[in-house]
C-alpha positions as CSV (number, residue, x, y, z in Angstrom):
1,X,0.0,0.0,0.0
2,X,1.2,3.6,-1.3
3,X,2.1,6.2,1.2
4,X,-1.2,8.6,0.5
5,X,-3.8,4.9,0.1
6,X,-2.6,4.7,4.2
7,X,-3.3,7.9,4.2
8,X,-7.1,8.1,3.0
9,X,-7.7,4.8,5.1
10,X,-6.6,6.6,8.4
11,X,-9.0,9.7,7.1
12,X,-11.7,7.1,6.7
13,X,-11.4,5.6,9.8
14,X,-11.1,8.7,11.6
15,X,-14.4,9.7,9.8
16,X,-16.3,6.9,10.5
17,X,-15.3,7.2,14.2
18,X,-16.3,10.8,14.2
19,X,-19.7,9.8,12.6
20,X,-20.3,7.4,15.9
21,X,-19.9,10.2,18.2
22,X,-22.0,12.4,15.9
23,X,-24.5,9.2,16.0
24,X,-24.4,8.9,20.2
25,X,-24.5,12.8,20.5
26,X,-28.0,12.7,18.5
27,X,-28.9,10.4,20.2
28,X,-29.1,12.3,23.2
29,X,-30.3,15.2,21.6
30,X,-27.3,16.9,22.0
31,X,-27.6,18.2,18.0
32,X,-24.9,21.4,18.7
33,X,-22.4,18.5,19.7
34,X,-23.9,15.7,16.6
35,X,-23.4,18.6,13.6
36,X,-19.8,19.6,15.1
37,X,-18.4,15.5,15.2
38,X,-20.7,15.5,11.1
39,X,-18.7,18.5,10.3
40,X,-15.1,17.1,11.3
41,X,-16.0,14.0,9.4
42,X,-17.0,15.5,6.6
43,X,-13.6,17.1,6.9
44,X,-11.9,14.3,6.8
45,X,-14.0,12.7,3.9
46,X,-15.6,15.4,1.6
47,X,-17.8,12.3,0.2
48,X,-19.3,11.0,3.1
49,X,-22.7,10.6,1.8
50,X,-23.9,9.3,5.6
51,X,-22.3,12.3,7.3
52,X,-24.4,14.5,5.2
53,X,-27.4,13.1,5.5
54,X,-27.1,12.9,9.2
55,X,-26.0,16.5,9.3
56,X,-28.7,17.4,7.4
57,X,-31.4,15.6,9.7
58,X,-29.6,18.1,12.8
59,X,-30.2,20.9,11.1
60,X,-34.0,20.3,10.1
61,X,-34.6,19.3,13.9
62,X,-32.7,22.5,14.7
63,X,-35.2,24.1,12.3
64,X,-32.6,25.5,10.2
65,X,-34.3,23.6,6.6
66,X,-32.3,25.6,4.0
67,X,-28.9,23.7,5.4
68,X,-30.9,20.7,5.7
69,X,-31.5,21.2,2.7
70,X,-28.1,22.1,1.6
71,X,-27.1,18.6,3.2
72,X,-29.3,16.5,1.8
73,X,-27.9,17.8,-1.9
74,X,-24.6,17.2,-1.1
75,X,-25.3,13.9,0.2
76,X,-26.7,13.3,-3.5
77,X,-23.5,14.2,-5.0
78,X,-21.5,12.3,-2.4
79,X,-23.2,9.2,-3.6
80,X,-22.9,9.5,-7.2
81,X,-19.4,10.5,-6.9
82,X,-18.6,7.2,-4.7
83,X,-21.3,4.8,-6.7
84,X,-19.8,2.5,-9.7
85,X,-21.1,3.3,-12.7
């Protein structure tokens, strides 16, 4: 494995760990703490189509629908950038 493939998988990871807290955060309707672990994961993978959606589902509860909104597109174009064609 290449220097920068060990690179994106340790991204990954760290997004999908950030995604859990984001999950257990909403969880206990602690939406201000879920978006800010979404965010980070989204910053460590600009196509996770799951981090957007779930980012998108805080903001509508926080009644903020044009992000939702917002969210929900991006999570459209995360998917068809990741899906096989």
């Amino acid at each position: 494995m290449k220097f920068n493939e060990l690179e994106e998988e340790e991204r990954m990871k760290q997004a999908q760990e950030l995604k859990a807290k984001g999950n257990a955060a909403f969880s206990s309707a602690e939406h201000d703490q879920a978006i800010a672990h979404y965010l980070e994961a989204i910053n460590r993978d600009e196509f996770f189509a799951d981090a957007f959606s779930n980012l998108g589902n805080c903001y509508k509860l926080k009644g903020r629908p044009s992000e939702a909104a917002q969210c929900y597109q991006r999570r459209l174009r995360a998917c068809r950038q990741r899906c096989p064609r």
